[in-house]
C-alpha positions as CSV (number, residue, x, y, z in Angstrom):
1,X,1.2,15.0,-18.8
2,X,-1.9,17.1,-18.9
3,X,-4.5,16.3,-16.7
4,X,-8.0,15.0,-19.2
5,X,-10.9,16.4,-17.9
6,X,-13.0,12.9,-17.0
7,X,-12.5,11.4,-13.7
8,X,-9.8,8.0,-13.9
9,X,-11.4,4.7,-14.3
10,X,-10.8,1.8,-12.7
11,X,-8.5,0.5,-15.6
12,X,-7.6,-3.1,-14.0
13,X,-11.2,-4.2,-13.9
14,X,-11.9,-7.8,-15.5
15,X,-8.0,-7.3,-17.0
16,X,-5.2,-10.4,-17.4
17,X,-3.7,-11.6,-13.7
18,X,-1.1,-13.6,-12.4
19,X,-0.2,-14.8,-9.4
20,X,3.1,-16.8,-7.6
21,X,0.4,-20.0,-6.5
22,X,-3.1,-20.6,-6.3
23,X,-4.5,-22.1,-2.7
24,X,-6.8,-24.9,-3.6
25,X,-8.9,-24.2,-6.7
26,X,-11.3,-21.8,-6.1
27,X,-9.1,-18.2,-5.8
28,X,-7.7,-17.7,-8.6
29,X,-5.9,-14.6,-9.9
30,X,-8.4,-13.0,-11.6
31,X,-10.8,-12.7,-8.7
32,X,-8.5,-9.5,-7.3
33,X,-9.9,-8.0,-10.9
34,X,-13.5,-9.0,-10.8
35,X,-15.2,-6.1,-9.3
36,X,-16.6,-7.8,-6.5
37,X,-15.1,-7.3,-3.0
38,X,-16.7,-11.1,-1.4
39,X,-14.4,-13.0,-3.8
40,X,-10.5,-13.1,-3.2
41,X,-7.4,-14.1,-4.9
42,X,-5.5,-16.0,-2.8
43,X,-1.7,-17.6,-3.4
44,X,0.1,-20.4,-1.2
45,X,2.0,-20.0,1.5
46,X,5.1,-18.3,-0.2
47,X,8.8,-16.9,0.3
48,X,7.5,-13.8,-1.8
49,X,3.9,-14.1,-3.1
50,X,3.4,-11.7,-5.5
51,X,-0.3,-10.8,-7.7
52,X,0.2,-8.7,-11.1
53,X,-2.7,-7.2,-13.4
54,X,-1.6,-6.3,-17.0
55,X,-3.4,-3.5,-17.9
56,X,-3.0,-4.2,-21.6
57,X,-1.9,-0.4,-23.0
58,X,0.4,2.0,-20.8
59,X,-1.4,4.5,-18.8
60,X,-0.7,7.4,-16.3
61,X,-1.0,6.1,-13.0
62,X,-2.7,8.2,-10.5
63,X,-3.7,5.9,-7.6
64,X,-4.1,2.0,-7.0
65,X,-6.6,0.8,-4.3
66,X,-6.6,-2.6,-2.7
67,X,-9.4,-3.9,-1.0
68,X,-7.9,-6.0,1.9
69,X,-9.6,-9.9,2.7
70,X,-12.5,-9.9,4.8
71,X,-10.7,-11.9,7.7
72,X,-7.4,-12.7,8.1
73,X,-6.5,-9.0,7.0
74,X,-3.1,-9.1,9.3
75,X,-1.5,-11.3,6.7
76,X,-1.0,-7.8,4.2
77,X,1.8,-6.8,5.3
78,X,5.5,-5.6,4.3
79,X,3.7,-5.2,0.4
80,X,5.5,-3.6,-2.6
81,X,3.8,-2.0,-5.5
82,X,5.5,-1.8,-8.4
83,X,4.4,-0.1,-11.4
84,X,6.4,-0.6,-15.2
85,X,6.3,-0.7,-18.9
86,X,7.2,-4.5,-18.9
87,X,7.5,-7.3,-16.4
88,X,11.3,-7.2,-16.4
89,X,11.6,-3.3,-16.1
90,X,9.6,-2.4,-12.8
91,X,9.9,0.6,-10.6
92,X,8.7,1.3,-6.5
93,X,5.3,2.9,-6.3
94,X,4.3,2.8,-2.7
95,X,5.3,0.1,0.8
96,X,2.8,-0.7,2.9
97,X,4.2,-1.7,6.4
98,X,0.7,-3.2,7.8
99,X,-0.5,-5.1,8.8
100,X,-3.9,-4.6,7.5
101,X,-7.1,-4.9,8.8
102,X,-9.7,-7.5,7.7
103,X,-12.1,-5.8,4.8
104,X,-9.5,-2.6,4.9
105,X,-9.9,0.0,1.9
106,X,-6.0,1.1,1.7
107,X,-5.3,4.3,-1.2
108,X,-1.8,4.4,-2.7
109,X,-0.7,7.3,-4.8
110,X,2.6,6.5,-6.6
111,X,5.8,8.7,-5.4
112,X,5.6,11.9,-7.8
113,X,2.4,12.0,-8.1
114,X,1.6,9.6,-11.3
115,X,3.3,6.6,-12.6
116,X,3.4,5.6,-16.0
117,X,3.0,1.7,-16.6
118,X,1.4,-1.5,-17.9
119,X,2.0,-3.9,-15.3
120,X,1.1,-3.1,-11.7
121,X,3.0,-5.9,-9.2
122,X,2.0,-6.3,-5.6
123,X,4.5,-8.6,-3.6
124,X,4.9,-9.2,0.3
125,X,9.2,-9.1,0.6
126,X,8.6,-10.9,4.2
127,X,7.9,-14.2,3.9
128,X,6.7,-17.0,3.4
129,X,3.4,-15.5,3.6
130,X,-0.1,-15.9,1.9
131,X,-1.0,-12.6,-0.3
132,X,-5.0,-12.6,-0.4
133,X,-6.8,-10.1,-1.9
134,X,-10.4,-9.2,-2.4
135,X,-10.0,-6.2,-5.2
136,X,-7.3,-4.2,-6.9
137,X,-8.3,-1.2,-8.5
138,X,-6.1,0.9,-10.7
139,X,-6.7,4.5,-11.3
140,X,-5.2,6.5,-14.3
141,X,-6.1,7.7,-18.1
142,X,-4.4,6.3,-20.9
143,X,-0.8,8.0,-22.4
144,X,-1.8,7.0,-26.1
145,X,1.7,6.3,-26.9
């Protein structure tokens, strides 16, 4: 891996989302992706809520940023982030204990520095719980593969 010379874009902007449940109608996946920080993505009360964002290609991973819910921030909590090649074939990037803080800017940097992957996963493992996010930024450069 050799470090380009530009500074890492936000590559999960506007990108594909998923998410366990949607509460109501109105926060749906793709708002964690929309590059505004007064919208949210917000599932149902779930044993494990988990978001994803497919970034599309596979890129070096240097950092992921999540831009916690303007109130009730105490609910992100006990969060994975997993980073893979493939749904199926994920791999730890960073915990976060929490609990947050309503409208809290948290900065993960993957465990060995960068993190090669396609599919960035954020689940809470204690549940049931509601996973509401305002934004999820990914940082990293492409591996052209």
């Amino acid at each position: 891996f050799n470090l380009p010379n530009e500074i890492p874009e936000n590559v999960a902007l506007r990108k594909p989302t998923q998410q366990s449940s949607t509460a109501q109608f109105d926060f749906p996946s793709f708002k964690a992706v929309d590059g505004l920080t007064h919208t949210i993505s917000h599932t149902d009360l779930n044993v494990s809520p988990y978001l994803w964002v497919d970034l599309e290609i596979i890129y070096n991973i240097i950092r992921i940023e999540i831009i916690n819910r303007a109130d009730y921030g105490n609910r992100l909590h006990d969060l994975d982030i997993t980073v893979g090649p493939r749904l199926d074939y994920m791999s730890m990037c960073a915990h976060f204990i929490g609990p947050g803080n309503d409208g809290e800017h948290l900065v993960f940097q993957c465990k060995g520095w960068y993190k090669d992957g396609r599919f960035v996963k954020m689940t809470i493992i204690k549940g049931p719980e509601y996973l509401q996010l305002a934004e999820v930024k990914v940082f990293g450069y492409p591996t052209f593969e």
